[in-house]
N, C-alpha and C positions, 0 to 999 in steps of 0.2 A: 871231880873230872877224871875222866878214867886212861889215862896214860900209856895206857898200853896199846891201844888200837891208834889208830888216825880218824880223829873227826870226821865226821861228812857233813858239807856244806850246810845243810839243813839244819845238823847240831850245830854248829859254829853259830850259823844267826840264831839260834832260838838264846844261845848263851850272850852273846854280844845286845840281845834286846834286853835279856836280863840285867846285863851288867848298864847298860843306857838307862834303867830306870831312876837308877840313884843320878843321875845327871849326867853333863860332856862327860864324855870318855877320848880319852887321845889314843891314835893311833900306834904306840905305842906299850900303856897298858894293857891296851888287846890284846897284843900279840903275847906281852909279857905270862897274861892268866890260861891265855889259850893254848901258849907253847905252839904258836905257827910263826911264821914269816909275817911280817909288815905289807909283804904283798898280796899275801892273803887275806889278811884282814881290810886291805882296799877293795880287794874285788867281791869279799862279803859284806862290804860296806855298800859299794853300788849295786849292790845286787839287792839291799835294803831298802836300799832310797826309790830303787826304778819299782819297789812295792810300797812303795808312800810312805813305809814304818820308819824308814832313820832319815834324817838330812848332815848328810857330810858339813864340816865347819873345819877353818882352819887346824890345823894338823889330829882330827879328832871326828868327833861326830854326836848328833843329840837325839834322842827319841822322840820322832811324831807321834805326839798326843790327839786324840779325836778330844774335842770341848762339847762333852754332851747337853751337859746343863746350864745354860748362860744366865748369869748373875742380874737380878734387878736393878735398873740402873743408877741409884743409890751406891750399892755396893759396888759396881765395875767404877765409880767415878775415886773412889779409894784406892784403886789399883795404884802404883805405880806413879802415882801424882804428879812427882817435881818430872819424871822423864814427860809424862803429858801437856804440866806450863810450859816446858820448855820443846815440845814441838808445838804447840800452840804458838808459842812467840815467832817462830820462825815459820810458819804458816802464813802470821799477820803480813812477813813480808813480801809474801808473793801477792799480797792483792793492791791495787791501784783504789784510788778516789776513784767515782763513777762505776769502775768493774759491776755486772751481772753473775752472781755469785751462784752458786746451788751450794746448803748445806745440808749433811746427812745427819740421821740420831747418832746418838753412841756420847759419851764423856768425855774425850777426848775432842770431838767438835764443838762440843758443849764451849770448854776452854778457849776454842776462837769466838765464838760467838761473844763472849764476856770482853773480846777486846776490837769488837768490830765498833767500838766508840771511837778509835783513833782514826777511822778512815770516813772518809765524808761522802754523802751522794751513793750509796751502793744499793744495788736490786738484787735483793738475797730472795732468792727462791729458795724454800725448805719444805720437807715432811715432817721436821722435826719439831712436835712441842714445846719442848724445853728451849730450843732457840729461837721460838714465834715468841716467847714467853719474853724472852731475853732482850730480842729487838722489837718489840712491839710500842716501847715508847722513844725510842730511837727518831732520828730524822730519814732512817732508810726505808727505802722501798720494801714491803714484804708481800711473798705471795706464798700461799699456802695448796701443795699441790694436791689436796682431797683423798683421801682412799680410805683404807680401812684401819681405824685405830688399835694399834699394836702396845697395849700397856705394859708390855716387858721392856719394851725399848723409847718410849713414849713417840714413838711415829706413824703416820699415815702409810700405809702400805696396800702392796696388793693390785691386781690389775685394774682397778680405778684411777689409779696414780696418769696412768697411761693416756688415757686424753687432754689430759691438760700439760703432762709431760713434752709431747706428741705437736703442741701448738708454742712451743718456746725452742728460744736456740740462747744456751748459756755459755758463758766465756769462761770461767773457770769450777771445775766440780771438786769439791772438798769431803772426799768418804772416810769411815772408818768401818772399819770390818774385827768380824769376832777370830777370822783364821785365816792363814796367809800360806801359799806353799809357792817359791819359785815357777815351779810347772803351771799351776792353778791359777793362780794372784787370792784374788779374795773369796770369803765363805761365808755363810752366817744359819745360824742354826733355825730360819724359820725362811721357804722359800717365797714368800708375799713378800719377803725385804729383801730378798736376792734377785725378784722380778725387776720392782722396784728400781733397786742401783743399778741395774742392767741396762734400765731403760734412760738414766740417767748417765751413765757413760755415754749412751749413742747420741744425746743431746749436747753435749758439753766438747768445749774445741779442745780443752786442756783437762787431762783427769787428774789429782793429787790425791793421794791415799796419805792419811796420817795412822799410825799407828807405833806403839811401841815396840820395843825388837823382841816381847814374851810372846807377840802373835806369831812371829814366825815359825814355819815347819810344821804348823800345829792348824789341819785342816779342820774345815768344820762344816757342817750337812749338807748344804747347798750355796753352788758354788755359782758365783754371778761374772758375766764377760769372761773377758778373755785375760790374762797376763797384758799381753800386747796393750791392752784398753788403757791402761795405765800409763803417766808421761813422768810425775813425779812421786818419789816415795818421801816421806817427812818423818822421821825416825830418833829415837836418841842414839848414843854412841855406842850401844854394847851391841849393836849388830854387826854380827861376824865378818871379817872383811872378806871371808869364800862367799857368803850370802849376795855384797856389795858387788863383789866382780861376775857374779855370775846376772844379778841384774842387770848391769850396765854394757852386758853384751847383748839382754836385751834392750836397749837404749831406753834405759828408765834411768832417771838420774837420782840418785840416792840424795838427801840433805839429812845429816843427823844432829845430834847435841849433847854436850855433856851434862851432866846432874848438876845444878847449881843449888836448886832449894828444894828443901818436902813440902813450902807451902802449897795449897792448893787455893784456887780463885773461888 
């Protein structure tokens, strides 16, 4: 870094994106490697985030990764495991006996679906294979909303989804998503499943997104609803408490969870 002159903004962030690669950086360090002020390095932090490249985080900040390649779902169900049983668990509690449910694909719904044996009587609308698979010898209701089969994600997708979507009205929607940004809400790298969830938000009286706290900040191709769409997030503990307050101003209510175990169901 060259000392002698004063940065210009544009070096600053090119250097500050650099240094986010290797992970959080605190607000602090920046300042320290940059040799500027602490309030410079906020205002080249917002000036990151308002270009979707960093998301501010308690006294610090992380690098917006784009997720080009999304994992076969085999392998994303490996992710992160015990953070997923245990938003899975506390997923279970938001649903009632009886409830009209919609489930989405993804591993992480997968994990509720494995425990929709404790609740009795429920009308689980899904796209989701792997959870028709799951509840199919169940005592529940299952409906399967038709579209086009998506073998990366094992679901039905795509604007076929939409007329039988189009003829239901669901009481609680349970999504998972591949990318998540404050601004945005959800994303997923194939837009027949970002159609899809879209159309399933505008169905559903209550929306919950589960996802673990790796998705945040971290958009990805197509972006489905709105932020606002969203009523609850079901998260484990490592999400940032700036992430947590900046949500719940938009009156999304955050539930998270500690790591108890690495088993997976």
């Amino acid at each position: 870094m060259n000392k002698e002159r004063k940065l210009l903004s544009a070096e600053r962030e090119r250097l500050i994106l650099q240094a986010l690669a290797d992970g959080v950086q605190t607000i602090t360090e920046l300042s320290d490697s940059l040799h500027v002020s602490e309030a410079t390095v906020r205002r080249d932090l917002q000036s990151l985030e308002d270009q979707g490249k960093a998301q501010r985080v308690h006294g610090g900040a992380i690098q917006v990764r784009f997720p080009k390649i999304e994992p076969v779902f085999n392998e994303k169900a490996s992710f992160h495991a015990a953070e997923k049983k245990g938003i899975a668990e506390l997923a279970l509690e938001l649903i009632d006996d009886n409830d009209v449910i919609y489930l989405d694909g993804g591993s992480t719904i997968q994990a509720l679906a494995y425990r929709l044996g404790a609740r009795k009587n429920l009308t689980v609308v899904t796209n989701s294979m792997k959870a028709a698979a799951e509840l199919m010898e169940t005592g529940h209701r299952l409906i399967l909303i038709g579209g086009e089969f998506r073998a990366l994600s094992q679901t039905l997708v795509g604007p076929m989804t939409a007329k039988i979507l189009e003829s239901l009205h669901i009481g609680k929607a349970f999504l998972g998503t591949i990318g998540f940004t404050v601004e945005q809400g959800i994303s997923t790298t194939d837009p027949n499943e970002a159609f899809t969830k879209e159309m399933v938000m505008k169905r559903a009286e209550k929306v919950i997104l589960l996802m673990d706290s790796s998705k945040i900040g971290n958009p990805s191709l197509a972006v489905s609803g709105h932020i606002e769409d969203i009523d609850i997030i079901v998260t484990d503990n490592n999400i940032p408490d700036a992430v947590v307050r900046q949500l719940k101003k938009k009156n999304i209510n955050v539930i998270g969870k500690s790591k108890q175990t690495k088993e997976q169901p």
